[in-house]
mmJSON file of the N, C-alpha and C atoms, coordinates in Angstrom:
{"data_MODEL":{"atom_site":{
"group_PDB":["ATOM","ATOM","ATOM","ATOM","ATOM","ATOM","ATOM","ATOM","ATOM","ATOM","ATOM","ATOM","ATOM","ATOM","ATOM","ATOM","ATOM","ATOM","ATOM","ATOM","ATOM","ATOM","ATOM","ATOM","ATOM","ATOM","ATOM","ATOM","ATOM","ATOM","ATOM","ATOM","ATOM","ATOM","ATOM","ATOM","ATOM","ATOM","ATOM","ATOM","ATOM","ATOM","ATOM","ATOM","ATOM","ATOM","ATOM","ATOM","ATOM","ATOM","ATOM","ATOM","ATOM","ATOM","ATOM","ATOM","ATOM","ATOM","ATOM","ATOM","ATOM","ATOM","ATOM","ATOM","ATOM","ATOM","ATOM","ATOM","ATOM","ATOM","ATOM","ATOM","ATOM","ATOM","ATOM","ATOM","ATOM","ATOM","ATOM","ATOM","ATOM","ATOM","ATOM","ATOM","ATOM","ATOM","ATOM","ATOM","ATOM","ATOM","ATOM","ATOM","ATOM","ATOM","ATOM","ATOM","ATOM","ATOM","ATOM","ATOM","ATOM","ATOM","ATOM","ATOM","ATOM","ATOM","ATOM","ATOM","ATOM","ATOM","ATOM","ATOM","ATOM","ATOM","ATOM","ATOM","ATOM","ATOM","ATOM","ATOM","ATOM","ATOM","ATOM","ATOM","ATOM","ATOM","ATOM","ATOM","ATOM","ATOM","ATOM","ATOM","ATOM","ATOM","ATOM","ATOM","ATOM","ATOM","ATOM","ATOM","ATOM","ATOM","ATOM","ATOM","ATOM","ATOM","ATOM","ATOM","ATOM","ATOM","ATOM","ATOM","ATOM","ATOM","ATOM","ATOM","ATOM","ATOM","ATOM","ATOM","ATOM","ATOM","ATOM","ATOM","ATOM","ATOM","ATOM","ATOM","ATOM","ATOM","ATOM","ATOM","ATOM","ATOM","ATOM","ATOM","ATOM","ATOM","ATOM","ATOM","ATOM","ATOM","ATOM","ATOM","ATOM","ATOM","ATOM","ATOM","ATOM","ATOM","ATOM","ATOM","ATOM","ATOM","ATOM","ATOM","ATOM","ATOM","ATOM","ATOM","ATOM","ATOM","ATOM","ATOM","ATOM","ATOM","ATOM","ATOM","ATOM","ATOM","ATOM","ATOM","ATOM","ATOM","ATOM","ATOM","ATOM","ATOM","ATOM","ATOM","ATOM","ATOM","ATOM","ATOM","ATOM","ATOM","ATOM","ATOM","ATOM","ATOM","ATOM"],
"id":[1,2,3,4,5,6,7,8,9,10,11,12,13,14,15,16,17,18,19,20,21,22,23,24,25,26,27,28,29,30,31,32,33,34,35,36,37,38,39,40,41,42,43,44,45,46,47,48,49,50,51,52,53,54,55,56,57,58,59,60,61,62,63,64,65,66,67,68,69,70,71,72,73,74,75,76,77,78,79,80,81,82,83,84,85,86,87,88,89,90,91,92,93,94,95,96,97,98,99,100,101,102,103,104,105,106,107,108,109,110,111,112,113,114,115,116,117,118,119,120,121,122,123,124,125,126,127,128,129,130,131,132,133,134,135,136,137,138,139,140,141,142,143,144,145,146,147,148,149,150,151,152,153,154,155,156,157,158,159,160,161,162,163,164,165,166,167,168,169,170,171,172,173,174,175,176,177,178,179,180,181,182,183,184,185,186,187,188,189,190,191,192,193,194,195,196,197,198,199,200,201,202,203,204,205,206,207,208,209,210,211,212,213,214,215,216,217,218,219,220,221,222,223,224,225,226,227,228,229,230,231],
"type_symbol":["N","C","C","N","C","C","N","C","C","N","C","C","N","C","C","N","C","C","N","C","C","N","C","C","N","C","C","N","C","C","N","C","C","N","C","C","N","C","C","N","C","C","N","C","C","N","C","C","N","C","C","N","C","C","N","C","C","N","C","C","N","C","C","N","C","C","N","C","C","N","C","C","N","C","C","N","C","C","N","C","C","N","C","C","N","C","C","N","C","C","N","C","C","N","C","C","N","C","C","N","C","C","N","C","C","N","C","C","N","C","C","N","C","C","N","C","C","N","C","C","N","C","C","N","C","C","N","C","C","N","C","C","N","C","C","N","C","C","N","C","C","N","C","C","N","C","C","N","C","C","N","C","C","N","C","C","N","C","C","N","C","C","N","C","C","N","C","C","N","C","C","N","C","C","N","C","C","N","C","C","N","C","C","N","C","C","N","C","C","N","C","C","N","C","C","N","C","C","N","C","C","N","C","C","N","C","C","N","C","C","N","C","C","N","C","C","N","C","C","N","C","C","N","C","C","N","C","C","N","C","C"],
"label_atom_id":["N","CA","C","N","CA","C","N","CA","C","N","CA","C","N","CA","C","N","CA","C","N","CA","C","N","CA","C","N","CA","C","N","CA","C","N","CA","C","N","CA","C","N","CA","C","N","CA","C","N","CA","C","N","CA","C","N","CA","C","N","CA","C","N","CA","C","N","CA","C","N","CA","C","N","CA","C","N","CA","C","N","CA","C","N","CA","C","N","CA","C","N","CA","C","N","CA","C","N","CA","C","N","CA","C","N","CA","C","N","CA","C","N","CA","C","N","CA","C","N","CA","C","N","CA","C","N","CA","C","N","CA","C","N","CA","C","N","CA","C","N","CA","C","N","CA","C","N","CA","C","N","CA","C","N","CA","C","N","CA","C","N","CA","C","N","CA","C","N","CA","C","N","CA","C","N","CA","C","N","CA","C","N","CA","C","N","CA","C","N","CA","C","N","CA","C","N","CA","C","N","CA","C","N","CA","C","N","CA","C","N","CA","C","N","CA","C","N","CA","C","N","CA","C","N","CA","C","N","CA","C","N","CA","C","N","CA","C","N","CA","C","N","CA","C","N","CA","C","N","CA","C","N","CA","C","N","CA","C","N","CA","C","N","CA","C","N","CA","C"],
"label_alt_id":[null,null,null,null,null,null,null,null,null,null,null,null,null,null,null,null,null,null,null,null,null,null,null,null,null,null,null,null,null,null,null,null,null,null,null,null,null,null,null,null,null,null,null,null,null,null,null,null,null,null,null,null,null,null,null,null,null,null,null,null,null,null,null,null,null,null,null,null,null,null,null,null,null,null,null,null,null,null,null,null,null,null,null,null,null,null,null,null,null,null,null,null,null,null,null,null,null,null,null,null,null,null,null,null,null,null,null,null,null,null,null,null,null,null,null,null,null,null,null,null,null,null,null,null,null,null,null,null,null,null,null,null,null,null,null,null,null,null,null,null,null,null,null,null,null,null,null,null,null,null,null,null,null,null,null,null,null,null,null,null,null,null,null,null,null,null,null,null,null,null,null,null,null,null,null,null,null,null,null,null,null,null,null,null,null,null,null,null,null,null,null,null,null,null,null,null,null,null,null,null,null,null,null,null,null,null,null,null,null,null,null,null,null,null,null,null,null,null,null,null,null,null,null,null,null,null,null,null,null,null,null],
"label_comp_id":["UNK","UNK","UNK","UNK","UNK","UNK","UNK","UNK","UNK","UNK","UNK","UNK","UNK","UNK","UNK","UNK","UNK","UNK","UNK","UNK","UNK","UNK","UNK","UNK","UNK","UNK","UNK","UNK","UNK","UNK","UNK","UNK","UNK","UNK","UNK","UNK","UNK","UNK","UNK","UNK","UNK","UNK","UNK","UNK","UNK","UNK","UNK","UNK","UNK","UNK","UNK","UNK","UNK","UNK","UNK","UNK","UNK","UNK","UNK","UNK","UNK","UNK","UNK","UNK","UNK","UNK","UNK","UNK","UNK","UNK","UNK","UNK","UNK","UNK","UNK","UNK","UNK","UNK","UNK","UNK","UNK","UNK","UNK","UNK","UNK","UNK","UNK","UNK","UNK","UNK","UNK","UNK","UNK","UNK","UNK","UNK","UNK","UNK","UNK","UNK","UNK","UNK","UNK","UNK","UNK","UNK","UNK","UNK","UNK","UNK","UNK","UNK","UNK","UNK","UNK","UNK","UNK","UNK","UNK","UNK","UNK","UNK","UNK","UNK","UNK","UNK","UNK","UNK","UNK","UNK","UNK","UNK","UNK","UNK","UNK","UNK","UNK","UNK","UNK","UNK","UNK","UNK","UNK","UNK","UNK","UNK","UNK","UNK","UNK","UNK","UNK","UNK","UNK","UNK","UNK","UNK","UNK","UNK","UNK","UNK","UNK","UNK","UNK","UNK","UNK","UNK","UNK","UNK","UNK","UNK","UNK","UNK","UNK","UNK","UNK","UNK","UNK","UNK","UNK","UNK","UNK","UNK","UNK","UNK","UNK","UNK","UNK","UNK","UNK","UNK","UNK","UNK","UNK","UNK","UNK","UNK","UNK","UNK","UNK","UNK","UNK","UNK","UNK","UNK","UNK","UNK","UNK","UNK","UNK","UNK","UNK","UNK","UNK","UNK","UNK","UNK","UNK","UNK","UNK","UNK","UNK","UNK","UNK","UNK","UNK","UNK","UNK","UNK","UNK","UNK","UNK"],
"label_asym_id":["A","A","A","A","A","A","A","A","A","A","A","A","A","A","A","A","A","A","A","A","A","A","A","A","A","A","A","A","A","A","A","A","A","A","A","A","A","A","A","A","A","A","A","A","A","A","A","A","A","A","A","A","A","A","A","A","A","A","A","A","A","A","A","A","A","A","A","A","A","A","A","A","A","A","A","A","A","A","A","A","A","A","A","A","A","A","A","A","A","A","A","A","A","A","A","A","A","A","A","A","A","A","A","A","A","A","A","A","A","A","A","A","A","A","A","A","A","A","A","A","A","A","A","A","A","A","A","A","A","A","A","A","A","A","A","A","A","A","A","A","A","A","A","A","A","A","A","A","A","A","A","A","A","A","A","A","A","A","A","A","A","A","A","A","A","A","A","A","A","A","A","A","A","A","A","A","A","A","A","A","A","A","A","A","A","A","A","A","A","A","A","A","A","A","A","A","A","A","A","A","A","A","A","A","A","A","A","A","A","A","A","A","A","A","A","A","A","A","A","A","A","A","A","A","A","A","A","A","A","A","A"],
"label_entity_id":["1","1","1","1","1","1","1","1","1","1","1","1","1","1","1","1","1","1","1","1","1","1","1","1","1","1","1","1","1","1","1","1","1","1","1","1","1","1","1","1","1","1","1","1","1","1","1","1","1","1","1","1","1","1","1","1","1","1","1","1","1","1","1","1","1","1","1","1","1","1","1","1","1","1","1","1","1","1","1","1","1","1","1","1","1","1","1","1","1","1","1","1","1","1","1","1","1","1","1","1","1","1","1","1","1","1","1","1","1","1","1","1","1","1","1","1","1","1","1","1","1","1","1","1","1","1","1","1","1","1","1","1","1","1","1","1","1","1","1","1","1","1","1","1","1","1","1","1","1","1","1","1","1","1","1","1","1","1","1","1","1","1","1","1","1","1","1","1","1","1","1","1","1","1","1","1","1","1","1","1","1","1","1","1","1","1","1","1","1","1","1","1","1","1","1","1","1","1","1","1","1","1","1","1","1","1","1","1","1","1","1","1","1","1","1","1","1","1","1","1","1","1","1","1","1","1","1","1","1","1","1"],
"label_seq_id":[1,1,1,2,2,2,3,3,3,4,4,4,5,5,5,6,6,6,7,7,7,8,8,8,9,9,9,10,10,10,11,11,11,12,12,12,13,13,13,14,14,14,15,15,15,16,16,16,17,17,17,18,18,18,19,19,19,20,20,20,21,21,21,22,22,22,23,23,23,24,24,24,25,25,25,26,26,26,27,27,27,28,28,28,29,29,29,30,30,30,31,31,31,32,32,32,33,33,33,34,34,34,35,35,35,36,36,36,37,37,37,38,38,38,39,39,39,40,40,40,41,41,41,42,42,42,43,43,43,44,44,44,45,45,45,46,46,46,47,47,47,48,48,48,49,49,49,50,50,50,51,51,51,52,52,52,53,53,53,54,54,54,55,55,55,56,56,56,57,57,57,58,58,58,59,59,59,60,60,60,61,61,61,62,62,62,63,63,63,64,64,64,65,65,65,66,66,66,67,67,67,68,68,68,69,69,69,70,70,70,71,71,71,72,72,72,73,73,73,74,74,74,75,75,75,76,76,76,77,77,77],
"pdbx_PDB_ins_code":[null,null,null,null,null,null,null,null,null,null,null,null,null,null,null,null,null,null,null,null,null,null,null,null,null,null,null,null,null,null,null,null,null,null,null,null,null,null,null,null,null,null,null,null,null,null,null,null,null,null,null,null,null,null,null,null,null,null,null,null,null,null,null,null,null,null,null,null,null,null,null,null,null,null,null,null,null,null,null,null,null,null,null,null,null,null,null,null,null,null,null,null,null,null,null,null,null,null,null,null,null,null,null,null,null,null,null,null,null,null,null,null,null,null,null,null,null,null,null,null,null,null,null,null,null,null,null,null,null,null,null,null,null,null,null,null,null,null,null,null,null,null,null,null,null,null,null,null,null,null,null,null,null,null,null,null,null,null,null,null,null,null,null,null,null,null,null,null,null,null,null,null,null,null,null,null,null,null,null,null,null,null,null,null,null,null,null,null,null,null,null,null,null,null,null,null,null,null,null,null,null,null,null,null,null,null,null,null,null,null,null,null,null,null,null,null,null,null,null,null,null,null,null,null,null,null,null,null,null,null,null],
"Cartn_x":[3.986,3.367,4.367,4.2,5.412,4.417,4.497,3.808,4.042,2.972,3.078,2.882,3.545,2.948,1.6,1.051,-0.306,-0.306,-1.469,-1.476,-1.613,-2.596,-2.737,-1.539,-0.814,0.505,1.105,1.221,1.633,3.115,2.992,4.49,5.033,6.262,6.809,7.527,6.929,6.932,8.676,9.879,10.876,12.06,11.87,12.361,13.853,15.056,16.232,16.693,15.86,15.96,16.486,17.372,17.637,17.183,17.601,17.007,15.468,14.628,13.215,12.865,11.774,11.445,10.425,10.926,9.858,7.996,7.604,6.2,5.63,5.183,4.214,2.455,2.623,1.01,0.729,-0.819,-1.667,-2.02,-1.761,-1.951,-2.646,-3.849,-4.845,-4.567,-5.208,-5.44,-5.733,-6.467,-7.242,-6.306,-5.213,-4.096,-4.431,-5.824,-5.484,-4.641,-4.008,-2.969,-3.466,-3.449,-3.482,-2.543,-2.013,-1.135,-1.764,-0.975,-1.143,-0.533,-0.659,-0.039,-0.702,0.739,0.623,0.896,-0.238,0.458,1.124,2.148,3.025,1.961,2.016,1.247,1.077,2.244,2.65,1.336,1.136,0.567,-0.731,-1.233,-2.63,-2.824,-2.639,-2.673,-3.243,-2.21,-2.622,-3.559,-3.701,-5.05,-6.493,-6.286,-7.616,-7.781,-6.71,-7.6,-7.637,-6.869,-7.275,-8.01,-8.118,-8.796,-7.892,-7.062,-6.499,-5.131,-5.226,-3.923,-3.609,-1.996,-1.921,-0.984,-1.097,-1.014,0.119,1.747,2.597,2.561,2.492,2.681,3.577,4.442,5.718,5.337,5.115,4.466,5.846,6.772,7.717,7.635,6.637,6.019,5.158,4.663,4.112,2.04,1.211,0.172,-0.304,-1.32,-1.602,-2.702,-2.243,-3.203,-4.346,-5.501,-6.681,-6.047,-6.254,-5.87,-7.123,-7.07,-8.177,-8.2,-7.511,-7.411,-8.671,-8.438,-9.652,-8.854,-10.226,-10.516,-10.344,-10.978,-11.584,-10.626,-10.413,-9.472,-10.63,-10.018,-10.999,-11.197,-11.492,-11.903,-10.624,-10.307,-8.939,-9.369,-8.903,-9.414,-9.448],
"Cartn_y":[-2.612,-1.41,-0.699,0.816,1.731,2.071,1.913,2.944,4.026,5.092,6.955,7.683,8.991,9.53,10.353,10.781,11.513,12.449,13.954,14.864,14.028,13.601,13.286,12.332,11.441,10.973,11.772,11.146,11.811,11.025,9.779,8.841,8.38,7.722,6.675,5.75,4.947,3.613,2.879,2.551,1.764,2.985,4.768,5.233,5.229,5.299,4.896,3.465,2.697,1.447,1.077,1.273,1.239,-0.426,-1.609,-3.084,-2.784,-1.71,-1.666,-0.183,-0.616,1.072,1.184,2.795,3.206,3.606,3.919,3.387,4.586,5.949,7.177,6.182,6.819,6.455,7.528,7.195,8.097,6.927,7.317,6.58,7.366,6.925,7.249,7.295,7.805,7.082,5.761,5.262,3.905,2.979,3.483,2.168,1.639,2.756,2.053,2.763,2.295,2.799,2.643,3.859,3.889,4.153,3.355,3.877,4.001,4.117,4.432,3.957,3.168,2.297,2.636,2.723,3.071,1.631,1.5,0.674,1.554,0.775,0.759,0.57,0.956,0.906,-0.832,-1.144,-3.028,-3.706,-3.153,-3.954,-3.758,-2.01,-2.012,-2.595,-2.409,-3.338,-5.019,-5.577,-7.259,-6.793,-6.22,-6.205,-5.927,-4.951,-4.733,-6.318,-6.917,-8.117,-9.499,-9.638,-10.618,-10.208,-8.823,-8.645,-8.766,-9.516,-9.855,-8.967,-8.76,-8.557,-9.487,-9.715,-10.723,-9.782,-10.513,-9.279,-10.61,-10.023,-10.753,-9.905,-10.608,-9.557,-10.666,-9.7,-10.33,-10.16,-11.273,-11.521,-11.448,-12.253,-12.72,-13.513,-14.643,-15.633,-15.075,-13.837,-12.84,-13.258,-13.307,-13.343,-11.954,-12.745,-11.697,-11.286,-9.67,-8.323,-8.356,-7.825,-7.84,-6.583,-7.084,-6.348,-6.222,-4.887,-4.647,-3.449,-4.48,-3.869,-3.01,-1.694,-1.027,-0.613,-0.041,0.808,2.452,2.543,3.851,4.729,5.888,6.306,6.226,5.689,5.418,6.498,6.762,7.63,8.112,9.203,9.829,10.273,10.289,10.643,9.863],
"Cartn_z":[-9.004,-8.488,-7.584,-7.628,-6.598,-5.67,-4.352,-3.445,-3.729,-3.952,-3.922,-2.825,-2.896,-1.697,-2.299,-0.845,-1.301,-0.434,-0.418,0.388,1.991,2.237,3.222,3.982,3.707,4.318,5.799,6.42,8.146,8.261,7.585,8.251,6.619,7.057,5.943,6.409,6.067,6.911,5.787,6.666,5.989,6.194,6.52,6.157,6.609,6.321,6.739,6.431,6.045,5.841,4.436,3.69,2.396,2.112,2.614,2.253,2.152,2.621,1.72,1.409,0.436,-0.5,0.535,0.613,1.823,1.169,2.376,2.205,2.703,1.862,2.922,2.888,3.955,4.767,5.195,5.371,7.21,8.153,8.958,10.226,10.924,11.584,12.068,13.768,14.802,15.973,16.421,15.834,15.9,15.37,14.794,14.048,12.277,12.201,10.967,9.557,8.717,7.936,6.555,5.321,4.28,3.154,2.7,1.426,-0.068,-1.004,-2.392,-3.121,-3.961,-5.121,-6.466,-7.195,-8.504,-9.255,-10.174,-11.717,-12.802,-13.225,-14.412,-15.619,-16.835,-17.941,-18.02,-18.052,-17.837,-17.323,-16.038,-14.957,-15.148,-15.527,-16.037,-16.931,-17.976,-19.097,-18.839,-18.084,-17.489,-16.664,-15.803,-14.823,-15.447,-16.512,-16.953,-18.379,-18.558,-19.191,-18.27,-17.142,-16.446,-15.007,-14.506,-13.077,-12.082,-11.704,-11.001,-10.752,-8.554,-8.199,-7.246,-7.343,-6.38,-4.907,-3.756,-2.66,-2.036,-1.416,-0.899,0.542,1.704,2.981,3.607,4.053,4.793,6.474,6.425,8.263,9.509,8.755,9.288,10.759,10.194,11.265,12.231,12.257,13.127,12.425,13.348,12.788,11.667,10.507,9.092,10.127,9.413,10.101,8.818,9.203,8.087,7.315,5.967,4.682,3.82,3.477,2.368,1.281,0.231,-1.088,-1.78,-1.979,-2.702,-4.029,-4.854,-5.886,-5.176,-5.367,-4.353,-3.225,-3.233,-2.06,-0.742,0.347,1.42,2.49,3.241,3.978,4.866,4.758,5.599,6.831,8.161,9.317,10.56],
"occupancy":[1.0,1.0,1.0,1.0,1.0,1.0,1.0,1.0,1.0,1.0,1.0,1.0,1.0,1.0,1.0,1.0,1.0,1.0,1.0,1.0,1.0,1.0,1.0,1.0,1.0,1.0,1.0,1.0,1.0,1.0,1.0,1.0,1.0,1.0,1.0,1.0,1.0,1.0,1.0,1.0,1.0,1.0,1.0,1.0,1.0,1.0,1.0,1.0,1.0,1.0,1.0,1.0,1.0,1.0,1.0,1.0,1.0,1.0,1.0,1.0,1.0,1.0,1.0,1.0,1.0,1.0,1.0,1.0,1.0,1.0,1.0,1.0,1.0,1.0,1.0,1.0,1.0,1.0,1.0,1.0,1.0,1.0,1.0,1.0,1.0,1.0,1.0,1.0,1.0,1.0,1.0,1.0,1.0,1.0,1.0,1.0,1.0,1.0,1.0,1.0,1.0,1.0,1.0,1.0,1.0,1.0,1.0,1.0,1.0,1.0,1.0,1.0,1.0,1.0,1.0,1.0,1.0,1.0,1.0,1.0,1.0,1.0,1.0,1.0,1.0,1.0,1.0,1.0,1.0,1.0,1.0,1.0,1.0,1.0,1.0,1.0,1.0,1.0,1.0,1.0,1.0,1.0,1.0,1.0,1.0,1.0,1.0,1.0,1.0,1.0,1.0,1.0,1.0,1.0,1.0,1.0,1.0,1.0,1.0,1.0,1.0,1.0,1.0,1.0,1.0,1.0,1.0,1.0,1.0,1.0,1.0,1.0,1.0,1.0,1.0,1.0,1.0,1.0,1.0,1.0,1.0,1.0,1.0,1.0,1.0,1.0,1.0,1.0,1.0,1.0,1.0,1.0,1.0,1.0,1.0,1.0,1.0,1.0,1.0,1.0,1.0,1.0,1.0,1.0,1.0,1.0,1.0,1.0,1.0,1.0,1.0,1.0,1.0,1.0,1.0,1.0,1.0,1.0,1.0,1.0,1.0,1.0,1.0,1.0,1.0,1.0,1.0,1.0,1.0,1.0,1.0],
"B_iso_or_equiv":[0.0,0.0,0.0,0.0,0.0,0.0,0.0,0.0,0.0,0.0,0.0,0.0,0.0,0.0,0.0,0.0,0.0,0.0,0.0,0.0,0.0,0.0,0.0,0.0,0.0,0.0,0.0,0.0,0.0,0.0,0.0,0.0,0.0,0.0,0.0,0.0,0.0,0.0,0.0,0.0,0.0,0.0,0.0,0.0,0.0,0.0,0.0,0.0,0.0,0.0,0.0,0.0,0.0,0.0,0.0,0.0,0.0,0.0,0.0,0.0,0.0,0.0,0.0,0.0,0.0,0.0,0.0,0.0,0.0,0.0,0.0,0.0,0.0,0.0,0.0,0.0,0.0,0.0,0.0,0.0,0.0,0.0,0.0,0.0,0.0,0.0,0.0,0.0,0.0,0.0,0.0,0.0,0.0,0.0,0.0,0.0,0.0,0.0,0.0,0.0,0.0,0.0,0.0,0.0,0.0,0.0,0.0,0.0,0.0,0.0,0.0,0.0,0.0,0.0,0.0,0.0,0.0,0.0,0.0,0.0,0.0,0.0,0.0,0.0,0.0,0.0,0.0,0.0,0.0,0.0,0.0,0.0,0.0,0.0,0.0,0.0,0.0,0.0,0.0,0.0,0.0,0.0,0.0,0.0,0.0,0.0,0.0,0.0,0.0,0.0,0.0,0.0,0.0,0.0,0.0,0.0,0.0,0.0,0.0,0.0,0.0,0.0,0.0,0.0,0.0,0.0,0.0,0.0,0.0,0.0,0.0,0.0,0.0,0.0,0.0,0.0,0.0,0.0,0.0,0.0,0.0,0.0,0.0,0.0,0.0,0.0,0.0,0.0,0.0,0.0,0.0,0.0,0.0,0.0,0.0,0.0,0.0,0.0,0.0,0.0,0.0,0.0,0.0,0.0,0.0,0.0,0.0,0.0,0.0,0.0,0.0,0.0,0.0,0.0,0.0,0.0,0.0,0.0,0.0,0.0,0.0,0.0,0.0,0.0,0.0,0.0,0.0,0.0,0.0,0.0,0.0],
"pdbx_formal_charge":[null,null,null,null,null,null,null,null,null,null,null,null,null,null,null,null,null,null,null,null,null,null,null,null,null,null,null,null,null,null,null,null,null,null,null,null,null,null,null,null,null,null,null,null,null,null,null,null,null,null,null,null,null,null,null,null,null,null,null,null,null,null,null,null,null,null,null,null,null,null,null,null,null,null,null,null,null,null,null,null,null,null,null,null,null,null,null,null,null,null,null,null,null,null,null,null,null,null,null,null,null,null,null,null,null,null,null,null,null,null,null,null,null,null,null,null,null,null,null,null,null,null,null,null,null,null,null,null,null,null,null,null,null,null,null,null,null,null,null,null,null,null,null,null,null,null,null,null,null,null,null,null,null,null,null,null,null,null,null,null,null,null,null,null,null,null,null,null,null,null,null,null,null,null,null,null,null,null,null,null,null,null,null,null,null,null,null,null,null,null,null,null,null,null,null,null,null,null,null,null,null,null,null,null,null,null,null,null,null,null,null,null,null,null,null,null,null,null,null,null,null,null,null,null,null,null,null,null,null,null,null],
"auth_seq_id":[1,1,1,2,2,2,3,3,3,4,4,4,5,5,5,6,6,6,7,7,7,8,8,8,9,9,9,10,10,10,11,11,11,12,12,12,13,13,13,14,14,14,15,15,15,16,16,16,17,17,17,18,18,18,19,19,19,20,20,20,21,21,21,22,22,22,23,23,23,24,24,24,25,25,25,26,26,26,27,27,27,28,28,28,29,29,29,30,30,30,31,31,31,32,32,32,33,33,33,34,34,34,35,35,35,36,36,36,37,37,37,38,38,38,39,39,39,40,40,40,41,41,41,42,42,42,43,43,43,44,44,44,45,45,45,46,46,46,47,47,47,48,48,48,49,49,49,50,50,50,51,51,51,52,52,52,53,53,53,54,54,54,55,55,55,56,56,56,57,57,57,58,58,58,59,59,59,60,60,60,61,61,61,62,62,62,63,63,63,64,64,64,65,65,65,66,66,66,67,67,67,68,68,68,69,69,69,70,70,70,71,71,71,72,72,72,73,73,73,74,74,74,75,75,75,76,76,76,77,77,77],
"auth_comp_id":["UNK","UNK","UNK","UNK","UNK","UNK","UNK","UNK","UNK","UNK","UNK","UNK","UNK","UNK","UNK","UNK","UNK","UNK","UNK","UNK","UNK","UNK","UNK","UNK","UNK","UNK","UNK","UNK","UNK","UNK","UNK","UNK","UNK","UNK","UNK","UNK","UNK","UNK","UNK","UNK","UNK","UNK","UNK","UNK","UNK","UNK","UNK","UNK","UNK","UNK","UNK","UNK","UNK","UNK","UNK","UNK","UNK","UNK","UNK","UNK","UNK","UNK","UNK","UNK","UNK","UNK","UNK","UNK","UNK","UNK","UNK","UNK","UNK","UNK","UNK","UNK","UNK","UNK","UNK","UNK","UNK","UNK","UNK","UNK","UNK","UNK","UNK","UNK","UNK","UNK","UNK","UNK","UNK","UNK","UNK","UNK","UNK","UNK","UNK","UNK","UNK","UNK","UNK","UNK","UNK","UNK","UNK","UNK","UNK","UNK","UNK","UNK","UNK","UNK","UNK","UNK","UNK","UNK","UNK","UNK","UNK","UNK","UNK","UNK","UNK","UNK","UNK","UNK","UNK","UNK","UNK","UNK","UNK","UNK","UNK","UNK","UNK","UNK","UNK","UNK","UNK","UNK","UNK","UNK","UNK","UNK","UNK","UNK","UNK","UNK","UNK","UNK","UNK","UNK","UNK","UNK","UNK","UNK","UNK","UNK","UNK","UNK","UNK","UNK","UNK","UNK","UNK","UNK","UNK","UNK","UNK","UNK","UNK","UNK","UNK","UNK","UNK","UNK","UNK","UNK","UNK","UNK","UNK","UNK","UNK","UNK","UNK","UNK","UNK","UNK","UNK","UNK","UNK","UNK","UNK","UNK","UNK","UNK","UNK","UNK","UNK","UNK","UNK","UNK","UNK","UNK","UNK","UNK","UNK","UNK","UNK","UNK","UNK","UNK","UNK","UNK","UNK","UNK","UNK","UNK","UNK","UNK","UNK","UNK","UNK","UNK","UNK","UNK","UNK","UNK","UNK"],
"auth_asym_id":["A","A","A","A","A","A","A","A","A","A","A","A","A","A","A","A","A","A","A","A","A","A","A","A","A","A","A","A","A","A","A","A","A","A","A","A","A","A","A","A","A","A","A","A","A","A","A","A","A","A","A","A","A","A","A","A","A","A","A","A","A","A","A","A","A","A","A","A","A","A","A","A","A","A","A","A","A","A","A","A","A","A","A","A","A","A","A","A","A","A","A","A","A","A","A","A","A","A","A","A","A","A","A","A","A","A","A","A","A","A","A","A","A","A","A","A","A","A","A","A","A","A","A","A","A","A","A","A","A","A","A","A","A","A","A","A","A","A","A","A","A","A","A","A","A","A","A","A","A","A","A","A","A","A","A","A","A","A","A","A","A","A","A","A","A","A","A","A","A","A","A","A","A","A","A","A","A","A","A","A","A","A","A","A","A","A","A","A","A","A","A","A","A","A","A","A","A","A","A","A","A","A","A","A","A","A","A","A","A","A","A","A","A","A","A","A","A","A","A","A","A","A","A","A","A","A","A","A","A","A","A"],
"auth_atom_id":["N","CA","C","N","CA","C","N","CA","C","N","CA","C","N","CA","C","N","CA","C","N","CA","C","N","CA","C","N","CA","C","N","CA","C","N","CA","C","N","CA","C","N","CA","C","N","CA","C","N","CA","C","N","CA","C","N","CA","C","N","CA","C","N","CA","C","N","CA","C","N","CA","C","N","CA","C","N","CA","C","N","CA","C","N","CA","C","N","CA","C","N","CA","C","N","CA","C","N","CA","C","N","CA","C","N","CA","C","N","CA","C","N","CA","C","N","CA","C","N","CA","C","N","CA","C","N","CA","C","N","CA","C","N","CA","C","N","CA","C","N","CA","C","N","CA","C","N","CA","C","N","CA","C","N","CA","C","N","CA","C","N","CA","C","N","CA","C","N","CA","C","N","CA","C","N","CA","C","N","CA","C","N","CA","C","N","CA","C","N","CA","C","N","CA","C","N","CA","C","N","CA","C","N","CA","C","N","CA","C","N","CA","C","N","CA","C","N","CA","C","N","CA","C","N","CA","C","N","CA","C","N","CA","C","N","CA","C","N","CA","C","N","CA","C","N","CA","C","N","CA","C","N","CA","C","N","CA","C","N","CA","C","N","CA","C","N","CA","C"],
"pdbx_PDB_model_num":[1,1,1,1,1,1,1,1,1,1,1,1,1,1,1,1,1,1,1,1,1,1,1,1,1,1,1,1,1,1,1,1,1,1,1,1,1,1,1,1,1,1,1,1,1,1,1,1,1,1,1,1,1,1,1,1,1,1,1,1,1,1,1,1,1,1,1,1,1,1,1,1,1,1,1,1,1,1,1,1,1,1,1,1,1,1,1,1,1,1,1,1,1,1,1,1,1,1,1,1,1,1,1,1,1,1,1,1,1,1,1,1,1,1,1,1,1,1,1,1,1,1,1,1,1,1,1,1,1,1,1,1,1,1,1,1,1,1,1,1,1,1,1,1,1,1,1,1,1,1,1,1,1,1,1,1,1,1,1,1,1,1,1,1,1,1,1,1,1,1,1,1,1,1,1,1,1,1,1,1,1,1,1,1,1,1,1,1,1,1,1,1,1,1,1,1,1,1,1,1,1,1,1,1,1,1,1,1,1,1,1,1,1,1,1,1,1,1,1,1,1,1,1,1,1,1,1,1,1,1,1]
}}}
């Protein structure tokens, strides 16, 4: 999957960072952050016959922040 950008996007998270592909978001007041991920024909394809995505977050020994994968674009604001 590529992260996309979208209208709503305020930041991009990695930018200058060539060791990672940068990341547009919105970032809210409250801290919370939304991006956009695209599937490859590849990936839809396997997802719509097995369901399944698998999610890697690089903590870097730092405690996992709550993550929550949708369908749906979620509420901007």
């Amino acid at each position: 999957m590529i992260p996309i950008a979208f209208k709503e996007h305020n930041m991009i998270f990695a930018k200058g960072q060539p060791q990672y592909k940068q990341l547009p978001a919105h970032e809210n007041k409250e801290g919370k952050v939304i991006t956009c991920w695209k599937m490859s024909f590849t990936e839809w394809w396997k997802f719509l016959f097995t369901g399944r995505i698998w999610l890697t977050v690089l903590t870097f020994n730092n405690p996992l922040q709550p993550l929550k994968p949708e369908i749906n674009k979620p509420a901007i604001g």
